[in-house]
N, C-alpha and C positions, 0 to 999 in steps of 0.2 A: 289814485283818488279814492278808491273803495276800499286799501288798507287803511287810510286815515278816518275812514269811519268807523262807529262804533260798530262789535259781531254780530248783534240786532241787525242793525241798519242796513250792514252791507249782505246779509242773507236775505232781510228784507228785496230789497234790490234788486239782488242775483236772481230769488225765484222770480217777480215780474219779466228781468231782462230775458231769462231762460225760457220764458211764456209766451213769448214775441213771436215764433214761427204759428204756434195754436191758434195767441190771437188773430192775427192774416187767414187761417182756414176759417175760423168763427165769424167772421164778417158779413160773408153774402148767407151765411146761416144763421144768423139774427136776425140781419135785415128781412130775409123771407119768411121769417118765424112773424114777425110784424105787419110783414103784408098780410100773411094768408089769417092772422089771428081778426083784421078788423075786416076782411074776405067772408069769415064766418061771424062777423054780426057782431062781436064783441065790441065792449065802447072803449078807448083810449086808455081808458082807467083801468077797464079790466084787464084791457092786454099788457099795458106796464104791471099791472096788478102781478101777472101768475109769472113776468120776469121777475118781481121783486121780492117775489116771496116764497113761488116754486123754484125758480132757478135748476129747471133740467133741462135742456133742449130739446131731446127727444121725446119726451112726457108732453112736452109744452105743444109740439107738432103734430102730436096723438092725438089729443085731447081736442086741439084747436081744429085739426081735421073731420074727428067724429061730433062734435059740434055741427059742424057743415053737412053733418048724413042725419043729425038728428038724433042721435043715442042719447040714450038715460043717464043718469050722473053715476049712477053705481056701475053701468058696463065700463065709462070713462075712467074714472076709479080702478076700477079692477085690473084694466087694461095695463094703465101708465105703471100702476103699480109692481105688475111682472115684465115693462120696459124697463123699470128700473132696481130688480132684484140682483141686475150685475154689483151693484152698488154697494150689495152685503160683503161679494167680492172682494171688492174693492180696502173695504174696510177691516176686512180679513188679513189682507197682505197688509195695511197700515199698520193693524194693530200695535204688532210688536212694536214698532218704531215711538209710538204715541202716548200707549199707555200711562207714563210717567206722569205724566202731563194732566192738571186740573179741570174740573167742570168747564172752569168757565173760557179754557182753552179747546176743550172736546166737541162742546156744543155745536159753536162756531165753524170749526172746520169741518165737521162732520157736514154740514150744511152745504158749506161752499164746496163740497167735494166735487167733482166732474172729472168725466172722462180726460180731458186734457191736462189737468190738473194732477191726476192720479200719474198720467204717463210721465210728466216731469218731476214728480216730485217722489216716487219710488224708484230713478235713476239716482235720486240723492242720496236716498237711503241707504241704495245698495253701494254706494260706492265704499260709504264705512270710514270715511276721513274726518271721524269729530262732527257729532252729530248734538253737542249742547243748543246748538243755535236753530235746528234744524227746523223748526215749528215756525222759525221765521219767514224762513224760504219758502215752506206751504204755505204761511197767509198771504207773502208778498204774491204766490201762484195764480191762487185762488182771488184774491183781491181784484188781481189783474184783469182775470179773468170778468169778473163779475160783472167789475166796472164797465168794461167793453160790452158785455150781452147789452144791459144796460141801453147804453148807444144805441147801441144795433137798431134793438126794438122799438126805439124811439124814431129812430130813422126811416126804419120798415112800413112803423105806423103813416109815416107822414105820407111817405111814397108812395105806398099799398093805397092810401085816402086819393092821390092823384094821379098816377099812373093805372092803367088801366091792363090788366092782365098781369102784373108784375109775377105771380103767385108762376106764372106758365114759364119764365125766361130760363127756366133750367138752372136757377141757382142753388136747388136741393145738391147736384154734385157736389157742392164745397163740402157736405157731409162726410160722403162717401172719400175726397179726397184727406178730411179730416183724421178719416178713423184707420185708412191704410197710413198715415203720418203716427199714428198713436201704436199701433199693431208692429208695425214691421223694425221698430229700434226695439221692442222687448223681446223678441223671437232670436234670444241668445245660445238657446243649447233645442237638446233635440226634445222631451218632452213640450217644451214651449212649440217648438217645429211641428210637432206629429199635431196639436188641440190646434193649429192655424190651419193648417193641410184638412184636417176632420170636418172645422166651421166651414171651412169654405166649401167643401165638395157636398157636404150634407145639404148647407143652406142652398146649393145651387140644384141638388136633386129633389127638394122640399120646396122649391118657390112658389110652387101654381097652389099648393096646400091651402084651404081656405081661414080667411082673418088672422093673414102670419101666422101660423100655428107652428110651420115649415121653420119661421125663425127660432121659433121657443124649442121645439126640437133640434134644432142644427147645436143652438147654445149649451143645451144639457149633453146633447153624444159628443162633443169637444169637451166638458170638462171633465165629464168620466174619464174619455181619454189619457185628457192632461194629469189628471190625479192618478191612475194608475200606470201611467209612464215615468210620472214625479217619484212613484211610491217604488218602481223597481231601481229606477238612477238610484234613490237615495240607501239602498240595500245593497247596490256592487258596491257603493263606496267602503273604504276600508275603516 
């Protein structure tokens, strides 16, 4: 069926279909991103608002949280800001794959980019099999994705407005099971090994550190790591 469509369409597709396990972890992490967003006061509009136009999850959980303690708009800001400096990251590894590629294709996905997004769609990359179509696959990813936040928050909202504690069921684990789903398929050689081993043990001896700080440093002594582990691999090679 998907070779008789056109190489658009069927990469289109493929990336969505290949987004279906993300989508399933993303679900009870929208929906609580919706509860906890009209939890802290915000009106229907606003909380679809910073889905439809921030579009980060964890930014969006930051924000809607310190909302609820009261913080200033520039702590807010600043905060989400270095939740989301992986992102440079991110766009780093894309780079090369992208570049080719117009304004008005860059913009766009630059935007929709997300963690689960990036996990699926720098498997494609790397694989190296004809990659003309490849920017299809990212938007069918990301589209996918979106679409679904989307939902979520809409669902969240309603729920969060009726259910009463929703915020407390312990649906934030879908996060955490989310990001061991994104982690542990790229952790293919031993640099990548040593910067997972580093996050984890730092961010677990950094936890009590005050206002996550513990995270932002566990994040930076992992990619030193990774970078100077990357940089000796790529010196034994011949």
């Amino acid at each position: 069926m998907v070779s008789q469509m056109s190489p658009r369409r069927a990469e289109f597709l493929l990336g969505a279909r290949d987004t279906i396990p993300m989508i399933v972890g993303a679900i009870p992490f929208g929906v609580l991103f919706g509860a906890l967003a009209v939890t802290a006061g915000l009106s229907v509009a606003g909380a679809m608002g910073m889905s439809l136009f921030v579009f980060a999850g964890s930014s969006q959980f930051v924000a809607a949280t310190m909302l609820t303690q009261g913080a200033g708009i520039v702590v807010i800001v600043l905060t989400t800001f270095i939740v989301n400096v992986r992102h440079a990251l991110y766009a780093a590894s894309l780079g090369p794959h992208v570049r080719h590629l117009p304004q008005r294709w860059l913009m766009p996905l630059g935007f929709f980019l997300t963690d689960e997004t990036f996990a699926i769609v720098i498997k494609r990359y790397s694989a190296g099999d004809g990659q003309e179509n490849s920017h299809w696959y990212y938007l069918g990813s990301a589209l996918a994705m979106y679409v679904n936040w989307q939902i979520c928050t809409l669902a969240g909202i309603y729920a969060g407005s009726r259910l009463q504690g929703l915020a407390d069921w312990g649906l934030e684990f879908a996060m955490v099971v989310t990001f061991i789903g994104i982690v542990v398929p790229l952790v293919t050689d031993r640099p990548m090994l040593l910067t997972a081993i580093v996050a984890v043990v730092t961010g677990l001896l950094t936890r009590d550190w005050p206002h996550n700080s513990g995270l932002i440093f566990a994040s930076l002594a992992a990619i030193a790591v990774g970078y100077v582990a990357e940089s000796i691999s790529l010196r034994k090679k011949p």
